[in-house]
Steps between C-alpha positions, in 0.01 A plus 500: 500500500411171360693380202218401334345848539881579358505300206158638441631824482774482275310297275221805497809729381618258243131451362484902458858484350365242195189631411542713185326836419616817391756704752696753537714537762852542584810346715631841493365632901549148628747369755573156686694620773465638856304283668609363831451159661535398885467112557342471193187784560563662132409922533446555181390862590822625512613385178644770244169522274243574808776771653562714205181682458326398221316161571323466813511113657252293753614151598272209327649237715734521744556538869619319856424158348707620151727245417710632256249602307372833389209659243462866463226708261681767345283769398648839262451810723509723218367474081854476375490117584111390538604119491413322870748196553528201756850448633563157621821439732591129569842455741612247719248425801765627783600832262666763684641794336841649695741775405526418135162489467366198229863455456459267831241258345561224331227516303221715374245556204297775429253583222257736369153400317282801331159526665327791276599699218367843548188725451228369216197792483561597863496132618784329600551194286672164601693387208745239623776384265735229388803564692742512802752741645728300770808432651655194694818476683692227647792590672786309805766697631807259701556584880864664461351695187741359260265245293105568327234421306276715305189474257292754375220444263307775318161434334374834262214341320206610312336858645862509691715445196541819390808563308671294699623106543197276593750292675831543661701245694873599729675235694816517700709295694811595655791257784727760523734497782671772700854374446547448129833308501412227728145471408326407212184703313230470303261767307223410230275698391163522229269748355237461237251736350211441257406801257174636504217307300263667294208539698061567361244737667430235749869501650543102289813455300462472157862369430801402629757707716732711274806365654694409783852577678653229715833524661702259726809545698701201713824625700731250744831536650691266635658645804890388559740706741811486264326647253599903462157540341333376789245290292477296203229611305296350202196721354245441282238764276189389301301793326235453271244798369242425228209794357460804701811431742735580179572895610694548194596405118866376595757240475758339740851594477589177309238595244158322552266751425101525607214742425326621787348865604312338781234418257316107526677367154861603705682168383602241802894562565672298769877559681621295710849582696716264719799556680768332745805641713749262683758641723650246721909582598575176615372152373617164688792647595606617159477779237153687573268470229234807397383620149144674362288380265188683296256391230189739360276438278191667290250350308190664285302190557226659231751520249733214625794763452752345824885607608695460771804571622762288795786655645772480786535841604391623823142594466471581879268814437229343257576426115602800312316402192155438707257750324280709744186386336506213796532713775187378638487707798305223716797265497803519760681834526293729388628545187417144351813500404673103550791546726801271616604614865515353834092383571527664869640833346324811354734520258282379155463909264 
């Protein structure tokens, strides 16, 4: 295919996705994965929304001469979802899909764009509106599996917003090696969310989002084979929730308080958590030196109520005064929870 016949395209989609008229229609049956690639000829037949029975796909453009480049009409097979849809898929020109599936490109983007609304006095009516529902990843894995790269951006707007965040952003990077005492590491990672905006008939917002959450998370060890720990480690937390991201009417074990119930006026609290361990036996041939160090803090910036706390006792599993409100579950772990430990180890709660 000819990019210009490409560009074409996507700027079709686009031009559907601006232009603003009443719609209803939901994210809620949609999917972006499943599709396959093989040196860059994009099947976007196979992909998870044309295989589970309830839209029906043809291929737009697409083919032999498909160049990493896909467009698919999605069409509802039943009433329950009368809302037709153009999927666009844009990957590398040379794409191939292996065992682990679109977890072997190094990049992709897919998105959805309404097409018609539903049934007007036994007439099917096109009603495009303001709006996008897509996804784009950018990912690099090293050869022995031991360093990566990884960015995933989320777009949730008008018709697609639903309840949910219009935008989302992740990013990791990780140099972790396999043998932690000779070797040194490195982990950082970052997640923001927007909060829904208030949206009119047409799918437009008619005011700002009601919120964000926003967390950040650095980890490095400095690998040295005298040390009984195995690693040096220094770790750093960031959390931030404002509006609707406040779960709860709460305050921080060292007092700063915040109103919340996950409602837009939630007030903007901040924690931030920092900790170091040093274990080294030996040091230029004299006494080994070694020690732990901790510092948390919380601040209500709405209120400007602030308190920290610094300490020198081992805070090797997270700080015990860290309050679960920043858990966010899409930073490291799992849990959220900041954790001092070895960076090629699984052992962060």
């Amino acid at each position: 295919m000819q990019k210009g016949f490409r560009i074409g395209a996507i700027a079709g989609a686009l031009t559907i996705a601006l232009s603003g008229s009443a719609f209803a229609a939901s994210t809620t049956d949609l999917s972006f994965g499943g599709w396959t690639a093989s040196g860059g000829n994009v099947n976007g037949l196979n992909a998870d929304v044309c295989t589970q029975g309830k839209f029906s796909c043809k291929v737009i453009t697409g083919g032999a001469d498909n160049t990493g480049f896909a467009q698919i009409e999605v069409d509802p097979i039943n009433t329950t979802n009368d809302s037709s849809y153009i999927m666009t898929i844009v990957a590398d020109q040379n794409a191939s899909t292996g065992s682990n599936g679109l977890g072997d490109l190094g990049f992709y983007d897919v998105n959805f764009v309404p097409m018609t609304s539903g049934i007007t006095g036994g007439n099917q009516v096109s009603q495009n509106s303001n709006g996008i529902y897509g996804m784009q990843v950018l990912s690099s894995t090293g050869t022995q599996g031991s360093s990566s790269f990884s960015a995933t951006t989320n777009l949730n707007t008008g018709w697609a917003q639903g309840s949910g965040s219009p935008i989302s952003l992740s990013q990791n990077i990780t140099d972790n090696n396999n043998t932690a005492t000779t070797n040194d590491d490195f982990a950082s990672s970052f997640y923001y969310a927007s909060g829904p905006m208030p949206l009119d008939a047409s799918g437009n917002p008619t005011g700002p989002a009601n919120g964000f959450v926003m967390s950040i998370d650095q980890m490095s060890g400095l690998g040295d084979s005298n040390s009984t720990a195995g690693a040096n480690v220094q770790s750093f937390a960031y959390r931030e929730k404002q509006g609707s991201f406040v779960a709860t009417n709460g305050s921080s074990p060292l007092g700063v308080a915040w109103t919340g119930n996950g409602t837009a006026s939630g007030d903007d609290i901040k924690a931030v958590w920092l900790g170091q361990k040093i274990d080294i036996p030996t040091f230029n041939g004299g006494p080994g030196i070694g020690g732990d160090f901790g510092y948390v803090g919380f601040t209500n910036v709405t209120t400007t109520d602030a308190a920290s706390q610094v300490g020198f006792t081992s805070p090797t599993n997270g700080p015990t005064i860290w309050d679960s409100e920043f858990n966010i579950a899409n930073s490291p772990n799992g849990t959220g929870k900041p954790c001092l430990a070895d960076p090629t180890g699984a052992s962060c709660p």
